[in-house]
C-alpha positions as CSV (number, residue, x, y, z in Angstrom):
1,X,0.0,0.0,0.0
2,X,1.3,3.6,-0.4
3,X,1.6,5.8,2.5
4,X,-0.2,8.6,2.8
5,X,0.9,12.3,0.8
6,X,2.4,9.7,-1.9
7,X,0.7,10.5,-5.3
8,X,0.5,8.4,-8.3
9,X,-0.7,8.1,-12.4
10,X,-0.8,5.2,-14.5
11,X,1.0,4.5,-17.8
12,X,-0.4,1.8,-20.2
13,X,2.5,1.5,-23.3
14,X,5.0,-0.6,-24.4
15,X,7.9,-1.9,-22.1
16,X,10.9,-0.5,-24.4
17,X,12.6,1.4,-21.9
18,X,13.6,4.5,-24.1
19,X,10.0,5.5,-23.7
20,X,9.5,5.3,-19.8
21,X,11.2,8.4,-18.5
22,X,9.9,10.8,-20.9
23,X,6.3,9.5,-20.3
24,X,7.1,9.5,-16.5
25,X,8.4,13.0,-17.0
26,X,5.6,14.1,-19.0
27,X,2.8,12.4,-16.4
28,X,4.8,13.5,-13.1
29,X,4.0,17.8,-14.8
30,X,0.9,16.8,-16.4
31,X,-1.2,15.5,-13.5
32,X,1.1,16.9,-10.6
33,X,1.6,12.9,-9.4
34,X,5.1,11.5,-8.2
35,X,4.8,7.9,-9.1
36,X,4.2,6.1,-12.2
37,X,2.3,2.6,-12.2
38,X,3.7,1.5,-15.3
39,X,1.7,-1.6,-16.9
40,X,3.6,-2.7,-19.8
41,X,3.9,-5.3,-22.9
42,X,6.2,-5.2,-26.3
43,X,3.9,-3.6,-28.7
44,X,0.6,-2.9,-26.2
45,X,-1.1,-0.6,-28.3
46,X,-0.8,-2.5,-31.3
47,X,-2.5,-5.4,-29.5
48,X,-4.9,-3.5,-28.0
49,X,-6.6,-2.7,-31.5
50,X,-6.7,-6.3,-33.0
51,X,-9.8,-7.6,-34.1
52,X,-9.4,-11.1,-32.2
53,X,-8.0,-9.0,-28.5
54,X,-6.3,-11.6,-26.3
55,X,-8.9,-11.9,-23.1
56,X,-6.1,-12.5,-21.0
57,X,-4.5,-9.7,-21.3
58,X,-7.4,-7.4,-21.2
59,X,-8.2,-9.3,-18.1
60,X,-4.5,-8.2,-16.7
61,X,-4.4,-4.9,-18.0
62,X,-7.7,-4.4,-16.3
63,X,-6.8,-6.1,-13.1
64,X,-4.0,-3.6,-13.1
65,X,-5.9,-0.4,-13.6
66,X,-7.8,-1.3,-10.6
67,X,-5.4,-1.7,-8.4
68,X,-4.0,1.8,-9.4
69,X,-6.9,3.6,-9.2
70,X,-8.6,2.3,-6.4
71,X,-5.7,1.1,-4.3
72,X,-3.1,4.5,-5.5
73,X,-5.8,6.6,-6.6
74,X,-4.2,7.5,-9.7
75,X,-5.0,10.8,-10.9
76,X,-4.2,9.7,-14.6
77,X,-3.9,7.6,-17.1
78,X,-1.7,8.0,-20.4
79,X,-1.4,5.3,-23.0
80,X,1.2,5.7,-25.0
81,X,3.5,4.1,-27.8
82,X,7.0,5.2,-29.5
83,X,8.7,5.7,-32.9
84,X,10.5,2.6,-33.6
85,X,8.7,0.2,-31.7
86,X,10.0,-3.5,-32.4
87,X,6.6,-4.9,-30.8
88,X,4.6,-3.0,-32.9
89,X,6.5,-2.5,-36.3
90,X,3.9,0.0,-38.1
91,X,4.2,4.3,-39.4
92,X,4.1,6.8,-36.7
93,X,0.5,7.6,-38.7
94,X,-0.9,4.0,-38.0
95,X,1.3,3.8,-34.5
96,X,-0.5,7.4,-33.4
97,X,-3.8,6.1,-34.6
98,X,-3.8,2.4,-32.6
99,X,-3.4,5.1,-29.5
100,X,-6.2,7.0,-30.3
101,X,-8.2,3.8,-30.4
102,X,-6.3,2.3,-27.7
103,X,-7.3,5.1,-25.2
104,X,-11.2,4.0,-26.2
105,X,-10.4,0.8,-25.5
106,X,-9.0,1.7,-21.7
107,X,-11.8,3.9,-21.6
108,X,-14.3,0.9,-21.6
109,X,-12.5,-1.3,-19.3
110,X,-12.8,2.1,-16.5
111,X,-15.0,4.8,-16.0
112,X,-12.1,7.2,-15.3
113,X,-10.8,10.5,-16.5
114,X,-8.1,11.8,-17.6
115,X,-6.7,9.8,-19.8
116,X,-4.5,11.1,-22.5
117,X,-3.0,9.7,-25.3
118,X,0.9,9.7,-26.2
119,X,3.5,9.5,-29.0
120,X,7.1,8.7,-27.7
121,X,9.1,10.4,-30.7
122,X,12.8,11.2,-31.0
123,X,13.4,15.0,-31.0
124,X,14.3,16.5,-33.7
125,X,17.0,18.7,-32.6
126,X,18.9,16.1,-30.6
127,X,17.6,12.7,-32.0
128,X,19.6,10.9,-28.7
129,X,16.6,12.8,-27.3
130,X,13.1,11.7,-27.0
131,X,9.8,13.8,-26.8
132,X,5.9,13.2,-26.2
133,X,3.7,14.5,-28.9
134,X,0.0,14.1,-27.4
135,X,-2.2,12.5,-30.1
């Protein structure tokens, strides 16, 4: 359990770790939370939005959110994906639109808001860099 004055928001993306400290970053200023629950799989938002959806992993995913809502009381949620994602080889067009859809999907496994929608991308001034581009 966390202790008390400890705050908390959830990430829902892939588990390639150039992408977790700019989304923890980006979720500590957006919703004014310290910790990230970070609920991960190679390519989540790219299995999210397949027609035949593995049950199993919706059931995790949701057993997940649960626990940081209820349990952390998360004050957000971001789902997010990243340029050159090896789980989920597609454009940054189709990449950016299975988050759009992927944030419906969350959306119907919790009745909870915020939740935003991410694009990891590599910055374009410093491309050791990476950036969030909400989508």
């Amino acid at each position: 359990m966390s202790q008390i004055g400890e705050t908390f928001f959830t990430t829902i993306g892939c588990m390639d770790g150039r992408a977790q400290d700019v989304v923890a970053e980006f979720g500590q200023k957006k919703f004014g939370a310290e910790f990230p629950d970070t609920i991960t799989e190679a390519g989540l938002v790219g299995k999210l939005v397949q027609e035949n959806i593995d049950q199993g992993l919706i059931d995790s995913i949701k057993n997940k959110l649960d626990i940081s809502l209820q349990k952390h009381h998360s004050k957000g949620i971001i789902v997010h994906g990243h340029q050159e994602c090896a789980g989920n080889p597609v454009s940054d067009e189709k990449h950016k639109d299975d988050i759009r859809k992927s944030v419906r999907v969350i959306q119907s496994l919790v009745n909870f808001s915020p939740i935003v929608g991410v694009f990891v991308k590599r910055f374009s001034k410093n491309p050791s860099k990476w950036e969030i581009e909400e989508v």
